[in-house]
Backbone bond lengths (Angstrom), bond angles and torsions (degrees), N, CA, C in turn:
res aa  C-N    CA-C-N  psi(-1)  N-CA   C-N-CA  omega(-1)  CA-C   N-CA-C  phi
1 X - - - 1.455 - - 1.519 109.18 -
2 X 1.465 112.43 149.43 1.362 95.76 -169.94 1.763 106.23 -107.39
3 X 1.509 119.02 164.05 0.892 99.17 170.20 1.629 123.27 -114.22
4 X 1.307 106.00 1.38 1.452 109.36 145.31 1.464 126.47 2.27
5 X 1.701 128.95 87.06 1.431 118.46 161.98 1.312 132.75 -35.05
6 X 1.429 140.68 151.32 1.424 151.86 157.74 1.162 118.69 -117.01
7 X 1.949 96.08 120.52 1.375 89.08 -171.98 1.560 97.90 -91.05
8 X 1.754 119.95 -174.69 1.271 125.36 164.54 1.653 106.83 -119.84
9 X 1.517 108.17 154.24 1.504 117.61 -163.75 1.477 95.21 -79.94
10 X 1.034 117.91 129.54 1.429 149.11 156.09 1.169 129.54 -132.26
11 X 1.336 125.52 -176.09 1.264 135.52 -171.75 1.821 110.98 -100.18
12 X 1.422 101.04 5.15 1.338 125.02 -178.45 2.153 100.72 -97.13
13 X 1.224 87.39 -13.66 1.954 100.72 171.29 1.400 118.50 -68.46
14 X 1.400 137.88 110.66 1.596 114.92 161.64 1.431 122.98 -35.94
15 X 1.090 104.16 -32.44 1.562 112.38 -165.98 1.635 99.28 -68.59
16 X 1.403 115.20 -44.35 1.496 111.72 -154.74 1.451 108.97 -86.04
17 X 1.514 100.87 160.05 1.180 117.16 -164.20 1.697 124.35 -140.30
18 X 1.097 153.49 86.49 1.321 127.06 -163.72 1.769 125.86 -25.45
19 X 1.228 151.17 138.95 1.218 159.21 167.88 0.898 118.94 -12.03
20 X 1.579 168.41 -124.81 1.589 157.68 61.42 1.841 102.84 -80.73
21 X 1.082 105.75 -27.56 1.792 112.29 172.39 1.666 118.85 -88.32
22 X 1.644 112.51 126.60 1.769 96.89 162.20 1.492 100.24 -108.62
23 X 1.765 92.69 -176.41 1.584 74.45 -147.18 1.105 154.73 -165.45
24 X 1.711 88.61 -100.73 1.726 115.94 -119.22 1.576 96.12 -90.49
25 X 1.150 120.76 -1.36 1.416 147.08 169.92 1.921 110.99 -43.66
26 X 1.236 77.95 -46.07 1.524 91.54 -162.79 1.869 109.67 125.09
27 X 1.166 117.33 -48.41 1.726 134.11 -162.08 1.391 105.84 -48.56
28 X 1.636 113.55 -31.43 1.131 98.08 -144.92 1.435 134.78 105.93
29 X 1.411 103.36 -49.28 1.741 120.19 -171.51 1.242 115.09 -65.93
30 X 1.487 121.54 169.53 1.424 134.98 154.46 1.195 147.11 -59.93
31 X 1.803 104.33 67.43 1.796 107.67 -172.06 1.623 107.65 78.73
32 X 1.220 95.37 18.33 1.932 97.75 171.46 1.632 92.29 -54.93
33 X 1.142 129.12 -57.63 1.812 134.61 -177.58 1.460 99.19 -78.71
34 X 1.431 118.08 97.27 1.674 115.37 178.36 1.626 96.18 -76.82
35 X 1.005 115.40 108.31 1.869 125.72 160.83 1.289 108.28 -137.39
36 X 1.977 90.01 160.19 1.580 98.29 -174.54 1.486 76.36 -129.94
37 X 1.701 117.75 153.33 1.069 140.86 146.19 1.711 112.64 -52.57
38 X 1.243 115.49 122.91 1.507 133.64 154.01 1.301 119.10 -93.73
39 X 1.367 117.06 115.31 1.417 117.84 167.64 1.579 126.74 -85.88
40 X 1.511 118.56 -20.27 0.950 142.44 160.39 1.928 107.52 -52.71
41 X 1.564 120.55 -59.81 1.577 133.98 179.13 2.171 105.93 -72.26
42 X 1.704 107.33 -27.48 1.164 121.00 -148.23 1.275 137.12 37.19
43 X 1.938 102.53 47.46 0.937 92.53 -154.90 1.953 89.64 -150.35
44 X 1.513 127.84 153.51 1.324 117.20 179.77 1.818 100.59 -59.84
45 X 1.229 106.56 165.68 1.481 114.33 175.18 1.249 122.97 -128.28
46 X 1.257 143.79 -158.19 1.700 143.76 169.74 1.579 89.87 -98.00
47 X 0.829 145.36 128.17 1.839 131.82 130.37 1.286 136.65 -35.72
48 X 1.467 124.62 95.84 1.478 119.43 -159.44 1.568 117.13 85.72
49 X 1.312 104.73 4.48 1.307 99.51 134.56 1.461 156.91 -27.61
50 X 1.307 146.56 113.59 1.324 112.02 169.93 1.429 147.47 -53.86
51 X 1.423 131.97 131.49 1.531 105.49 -160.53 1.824 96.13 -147.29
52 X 1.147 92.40 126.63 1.553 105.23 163.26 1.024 131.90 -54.61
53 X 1.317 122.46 -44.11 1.516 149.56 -148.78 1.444 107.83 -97.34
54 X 1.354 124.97 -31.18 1.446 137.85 -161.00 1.424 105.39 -47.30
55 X 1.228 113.39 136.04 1.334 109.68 176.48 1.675 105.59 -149.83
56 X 1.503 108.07 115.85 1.521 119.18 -164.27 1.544 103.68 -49.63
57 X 1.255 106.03 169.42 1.535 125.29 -149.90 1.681 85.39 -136.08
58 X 1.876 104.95 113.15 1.411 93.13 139.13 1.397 155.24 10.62
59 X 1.240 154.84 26.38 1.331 164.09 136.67 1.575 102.53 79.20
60 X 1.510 92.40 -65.69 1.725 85.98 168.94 1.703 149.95 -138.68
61 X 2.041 79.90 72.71 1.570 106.91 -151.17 1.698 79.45 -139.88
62 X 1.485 116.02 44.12 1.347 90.96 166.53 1.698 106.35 -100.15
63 X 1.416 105.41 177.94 2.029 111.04 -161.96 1.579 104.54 -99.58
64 X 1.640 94.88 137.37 1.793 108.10 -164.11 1.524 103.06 -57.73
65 X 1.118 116.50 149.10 2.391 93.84 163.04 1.918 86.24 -101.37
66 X 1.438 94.73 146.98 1.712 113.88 -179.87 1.359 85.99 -68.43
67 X 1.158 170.49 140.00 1.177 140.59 103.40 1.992 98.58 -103.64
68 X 1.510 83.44 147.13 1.627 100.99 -170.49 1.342 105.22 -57.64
């Protein structure tokens, strides 16, 4: 068994990013599909996901959300 940590995708990730789409569900609605963009996967993600890859983010370099 390994004992290898797992991180989970957050906004606490270098990689992550808020979406450029809301959404993304299909609905329409507001973050009904909680995902963060990975630039590392290039690809949207789950939020709180499990993630191998995660690699903490600067303290105070986290990403604006556009909201209108």
């Amino acid at each position: 068994m390994s004992t290898e940590k797992i991180g989970f995708c957050d906004l606490g990730c270098c990689h992550a990013s808020w979406p450029r789409q809301d959404g993304m569900d299909g609905s329409g609605s507001c973050r009904t599909f909680v995902a963060l963009y990975c630039a590392l996967k290039g690809r949207p993600v789950h939020k709180n996901m499990p993630c191998r890859d995660r690699q903490e983010r600067p303290a105070d370099t986290a990403p604006a959300r556009n909201d209108p």
